[in-house]
C-alpha positions in Angstrom: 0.0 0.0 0.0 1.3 3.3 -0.9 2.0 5.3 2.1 -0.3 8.5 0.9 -3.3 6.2 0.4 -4.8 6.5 3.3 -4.3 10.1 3.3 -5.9 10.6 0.1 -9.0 8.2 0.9 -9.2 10.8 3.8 -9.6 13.4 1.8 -12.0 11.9 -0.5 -14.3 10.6 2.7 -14.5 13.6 4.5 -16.4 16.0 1.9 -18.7 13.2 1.1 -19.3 12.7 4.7 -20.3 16.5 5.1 -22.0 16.4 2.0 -24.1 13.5 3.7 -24.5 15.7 6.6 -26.2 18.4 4.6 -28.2 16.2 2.5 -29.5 14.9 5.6 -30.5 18.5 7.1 -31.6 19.9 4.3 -33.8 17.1 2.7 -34.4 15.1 6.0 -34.7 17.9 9.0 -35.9 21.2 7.4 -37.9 19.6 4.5 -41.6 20.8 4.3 -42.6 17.3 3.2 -41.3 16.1 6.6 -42.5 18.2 8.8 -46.2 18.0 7.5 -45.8 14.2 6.9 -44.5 14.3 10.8 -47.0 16.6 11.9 -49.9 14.5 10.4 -48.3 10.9 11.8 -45.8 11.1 14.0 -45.8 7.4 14.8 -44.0 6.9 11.2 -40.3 5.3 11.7 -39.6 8.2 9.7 -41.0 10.7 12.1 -39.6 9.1 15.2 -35.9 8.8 13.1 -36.3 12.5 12.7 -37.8 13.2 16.1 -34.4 11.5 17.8 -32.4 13.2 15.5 -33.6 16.6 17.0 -33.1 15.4 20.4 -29.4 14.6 19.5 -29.0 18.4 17.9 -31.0 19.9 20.6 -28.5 18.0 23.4 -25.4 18.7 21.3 -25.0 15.1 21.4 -22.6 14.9 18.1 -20.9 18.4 19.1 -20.1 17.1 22.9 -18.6 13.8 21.3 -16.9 15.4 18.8 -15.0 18.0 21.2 -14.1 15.3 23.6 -12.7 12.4 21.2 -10.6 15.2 20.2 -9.4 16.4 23.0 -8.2 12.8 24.0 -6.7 12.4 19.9 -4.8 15.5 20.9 -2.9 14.0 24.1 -2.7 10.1 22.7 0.1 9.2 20.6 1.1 7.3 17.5 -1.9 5.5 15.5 -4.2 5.3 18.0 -4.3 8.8 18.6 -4.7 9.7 14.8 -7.5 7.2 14.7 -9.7 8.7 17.7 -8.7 12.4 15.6 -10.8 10.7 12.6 -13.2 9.9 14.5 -13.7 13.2 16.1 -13.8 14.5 12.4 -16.5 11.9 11.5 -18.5 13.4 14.7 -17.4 17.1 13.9 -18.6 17.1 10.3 -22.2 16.0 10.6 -22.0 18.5 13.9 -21.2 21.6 11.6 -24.5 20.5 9.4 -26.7 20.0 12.0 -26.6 23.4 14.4 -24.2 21.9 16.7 -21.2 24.4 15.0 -20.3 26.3 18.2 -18.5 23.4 19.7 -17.9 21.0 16.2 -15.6 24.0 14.9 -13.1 23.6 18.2 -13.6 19.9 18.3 -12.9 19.9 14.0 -9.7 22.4 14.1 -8.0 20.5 17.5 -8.7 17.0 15.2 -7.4 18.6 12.1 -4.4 19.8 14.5 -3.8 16.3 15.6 -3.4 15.1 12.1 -1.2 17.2 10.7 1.4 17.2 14.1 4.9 15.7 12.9 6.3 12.7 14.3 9.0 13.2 16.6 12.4 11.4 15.3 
């Protein structure tokens, strides 16, 4: 395996992963179709998807996670350390989408921080 590959599938993973987050705000959370269909029958799997999803935004559920996986990425070394910093990304993207951005955009920057930090010789 080349060593940039997993760099490079990184990169490729992330924007899709936001783009996910987005698609799922804007056609899942804030879509008028939703909200009457949920409105109208709530008992729907769809509705009560939807309705947890709010509780997790409303609780900063994804944003809390986010910050604190990072925090730890930032103090663990070696590949364990990087791995909990992509993890923190995969909480802090779909944070940013869905209104949790006050504490995702820390929690994002101190991950991105964590991945770039040179090795020591």
């Amino acid at each position: 395996m080349r060593p940039r590959l997993p760099l490079v599938m990184l990169l490729i993973a992330l924007p899709v992963w936001l783009a996910v987050s987005y698609g799922l705000r804007y056609g899942f959370m804030e879509d008028p179709q939703w909200v009457g269909a949920c409105a109208a029958e709530a008992t729907r799997w769809e509705c009560q998807l939807r309705s947890n999803l709010g509780w997790l935004i409303h609780f900063r559920v994804m944003g809390w996670a986010a910050l604190v996986t990072s925090v730890i990425a930032f103090f663990v070394r070696g590949r364990f350390g990087s791995g909990l910093a992509v993890l923190a990304l995969l909480f802090g993207l779909p944070a940013l989408a869905l209104y949790n951005a006050s504490l995702a955009v820390f929690a994002v920057v101190i991950a991105g921080l964590r991945l770039v930090r040179a090795k020591k010789a």
